[in-house]
C-alpha angles and dihedrals in degrees: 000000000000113000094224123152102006147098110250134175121184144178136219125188122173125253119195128223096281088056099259116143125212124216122306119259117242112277121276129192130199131178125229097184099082097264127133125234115230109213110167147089090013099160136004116003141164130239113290099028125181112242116208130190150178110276115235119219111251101003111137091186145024127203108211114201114184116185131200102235087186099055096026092231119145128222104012087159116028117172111175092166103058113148103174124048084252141073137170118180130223104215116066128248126220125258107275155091110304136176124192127189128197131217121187120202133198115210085232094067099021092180095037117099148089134251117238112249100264117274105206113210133180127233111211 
């Protein structure tokens, strides 16, 4: 069946021609709704740290939101204009407990889309 509109991970390991499999690979995810997947930064970072996510097919823009958990303050990024899966910005931000989330857009549905599921982060 077609994977559409899901979360999925999935494994591969190799099996050689007797039919004996080696040990399974680490887990993967992909996402086939639409949604971006948000991968870094994931832990500690410092300052001006370069945010990466998924590509979304296509998407022609991504709209980037990071929020401040420890003070509470939205959008201290906010990037509405994002052409490429990736973003590092050049002014600092202070030492705490972020999330950022990610949207991408198609021209053809300019309001359609989903937001990624939040990736926390830590300034130090």
């Amino acid at each position: 069946p077609d994977l559409v509109g899901e979360r999925w991970r999935w494994w591969v390991r190799a099996v050689d021609a007797s039919g004996n499999g080696g040990s399974w690979s680490n887990a993967a995810t992909i996402d086939t709704s639409g949604r971006a997947i948000g991968l870094s930064p994931s832990a500690s970072t410092n300052s001006t740290p370069t945010f990466n996510w998924t590509e979304v097919l296509g998407a022609d823009r991504y709209i980037l939101q990071v929020d401040n958990l420890t003070t509470d303050t939205s959008q201290v990024i906010r990037e509405d204009s994002l052409v490429s899966p990736g973003f590092t910005p050049g002014t600092p931000i202070a030492a705490g407990h972020y999330r950022f989330w990610i949207k991408a857009l198609s021209s053809s549905t300019p309001n359609a889309g989903f937001w990624s599921f939040g990736v926390d982060f830590t300034v130090v």
